[in-house]
N, C-alpha and C positions, 0 to 999 in steps of 0.2 A: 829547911828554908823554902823547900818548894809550894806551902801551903798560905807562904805569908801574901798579901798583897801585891802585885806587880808595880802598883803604881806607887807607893811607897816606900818598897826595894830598888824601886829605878832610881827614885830621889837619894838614898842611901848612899847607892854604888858611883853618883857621878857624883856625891859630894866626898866619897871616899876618895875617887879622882882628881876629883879637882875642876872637872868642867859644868858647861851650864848645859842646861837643856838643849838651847836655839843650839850652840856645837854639835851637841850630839843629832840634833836633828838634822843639821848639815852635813853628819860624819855619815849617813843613811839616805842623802838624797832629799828631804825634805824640806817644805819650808822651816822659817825659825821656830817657829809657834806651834809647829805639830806637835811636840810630843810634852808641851805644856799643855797646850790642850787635851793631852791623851790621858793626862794625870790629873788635872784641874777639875777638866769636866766630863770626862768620862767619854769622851771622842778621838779617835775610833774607841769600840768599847774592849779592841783586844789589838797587838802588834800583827802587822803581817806577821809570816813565816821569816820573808828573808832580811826585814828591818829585826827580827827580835834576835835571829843568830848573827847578825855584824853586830850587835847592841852587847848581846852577849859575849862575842868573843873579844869584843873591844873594853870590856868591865870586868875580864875577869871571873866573868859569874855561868853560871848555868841559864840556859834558855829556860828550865823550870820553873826560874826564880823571876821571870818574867813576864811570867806567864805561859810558858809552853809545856806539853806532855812531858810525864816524869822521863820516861826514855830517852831526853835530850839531855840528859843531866851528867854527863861527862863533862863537869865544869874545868877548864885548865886552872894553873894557879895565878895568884896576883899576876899581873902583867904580861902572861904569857897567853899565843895565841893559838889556837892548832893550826898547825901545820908552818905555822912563824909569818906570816904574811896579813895584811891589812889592807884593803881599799879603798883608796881614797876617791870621792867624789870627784867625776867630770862632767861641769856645770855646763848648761848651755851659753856662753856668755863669750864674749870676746872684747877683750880689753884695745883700745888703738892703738899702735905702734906712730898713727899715722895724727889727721886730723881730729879722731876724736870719736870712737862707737859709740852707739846706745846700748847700754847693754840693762834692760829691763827683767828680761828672763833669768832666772837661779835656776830652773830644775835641771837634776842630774840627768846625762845624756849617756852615763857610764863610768867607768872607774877604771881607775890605774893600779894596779898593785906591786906596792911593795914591800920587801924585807920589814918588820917588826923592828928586829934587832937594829938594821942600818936607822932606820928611824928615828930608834931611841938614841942610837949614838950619836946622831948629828942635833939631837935635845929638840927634837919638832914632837909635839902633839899632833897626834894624825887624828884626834876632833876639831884641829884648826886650822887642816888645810884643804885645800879644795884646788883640784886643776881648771884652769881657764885655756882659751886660745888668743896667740896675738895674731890681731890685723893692724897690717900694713908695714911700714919701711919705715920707721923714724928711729926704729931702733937696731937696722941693721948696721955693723954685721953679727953684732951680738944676738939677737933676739930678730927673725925675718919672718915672714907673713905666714902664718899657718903652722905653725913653732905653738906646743903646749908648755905652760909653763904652772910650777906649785908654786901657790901664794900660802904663806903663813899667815892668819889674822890673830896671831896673839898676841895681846895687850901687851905694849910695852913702850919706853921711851922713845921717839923719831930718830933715827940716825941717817944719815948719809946712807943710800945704798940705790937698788933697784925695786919700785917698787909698783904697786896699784892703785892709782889714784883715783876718784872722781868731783870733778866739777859738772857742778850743774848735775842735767844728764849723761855726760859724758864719761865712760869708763879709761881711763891713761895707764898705759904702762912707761915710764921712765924712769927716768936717775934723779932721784929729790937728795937738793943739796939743800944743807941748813945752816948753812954760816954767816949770813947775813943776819944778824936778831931783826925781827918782826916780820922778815919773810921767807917764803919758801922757793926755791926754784927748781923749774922741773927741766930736766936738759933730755936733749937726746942724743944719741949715737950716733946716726950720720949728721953729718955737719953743714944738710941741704937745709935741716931745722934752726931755727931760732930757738933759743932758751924761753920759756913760761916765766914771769914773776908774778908771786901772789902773794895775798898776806893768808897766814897762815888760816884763818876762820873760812875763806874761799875756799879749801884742799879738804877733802874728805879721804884719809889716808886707808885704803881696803885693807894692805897689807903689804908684807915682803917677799917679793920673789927669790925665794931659795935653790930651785934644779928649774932646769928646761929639759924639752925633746923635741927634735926637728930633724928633719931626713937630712940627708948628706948630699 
């Protein structure tokens, strides 16, 4: 396998997965479009080292098969990873708890790791998550200023929960309720805030907040 193409062994492995490129490229720190570009049009013209072995151990496949030296080629099997552990993307990016962040920036500023196994059992795609930081106090005492939190963006129906919003430029972390038909509401936690209504084509839904971390 190690002689075939990189660029059209990668397209293989993430449709054997199930993800898209732009994830995978978020699952590495990158923009969305890097590693379309990597395949499309031949830019970069080869993986770094340490995007092609998270790529690899997150596929399943050998770094060979990616382009890397035959000697990388301890490929683990389907869905397992060495050593059982994955990292997820810490974005530069800070969602508001409060009035409302900008949050313009995506690149990764670092990563979280965790358990494979735990991952899979709580049914998250770790190419669709990515850690952020909250600012501010609208969502204490659940969620307080400087509190990391894992957002899931995988496609799926709106439900009731906690999640990451944006208007406008603005990035939101709240509690989007959906039981009003034709709008959204966004609430917060301490009760200094006022509730958000919006009609639903105003709310640009990021994603679901699944775990936090914040000092004691």
């Amino acid at each position: 396998m190690a002689d075939r193409d990189p660029r059209s062994r990668l397209l293989d492995l993430a449709a054997r997965r199930g993800v898209s490129l732009a994830a995978l490229s978020g699952l590495i720190g990158r923009n969305p479009t890097y590693l379309q570009q990597f395949v499309r049009k031949g830019s970069p013209r080869k993986l770094e080292e340490q995007d092609r072995r998270k790529l690899a151990e997150f596929l399943g496949a050998s770094e060979a098969e990616l382009g890397g030296p035959a000697y990388f080629s301890n490929a683990p099997g389907p869905g397992r990873v060495p050593g059982g552990w994955l990292d997820i993307p810490r974005l530069d990016v800070a969602a508001s708890a409060g009035p409302g962040a900008y949050g313009q920036d995506d690149a990764a500023i670092g990563t979280f790791r965790f358990s494979a196994r735990w991952l899979r059992e709580q049914g998250f795609d770790a190419a669709m998550l990515s850690a952020i930081r909250v600012a501010g106090d609208s969502m204490e005492p659940l969620l307080r200023d400087g509190d990391e939190i894992l957002v899931d963006r995988t496609p799926r129906p709106l439900r009731d929960g906690i999640h990451v919003v944006r208007i406008e430029d603005s990035l939101l972390v709240k509690r989007v309720q959906t039981g009003v038909p034709g709008q959204i509401v966004l609430e917060s936690q301490n009760p200094a805030y006022r509730p958000i209504v919006l009609k639903p084509h105003e709310v640009e839904v990021i994603g679901r907040v699944v775990w936090k971390s914040g000092r004691l």
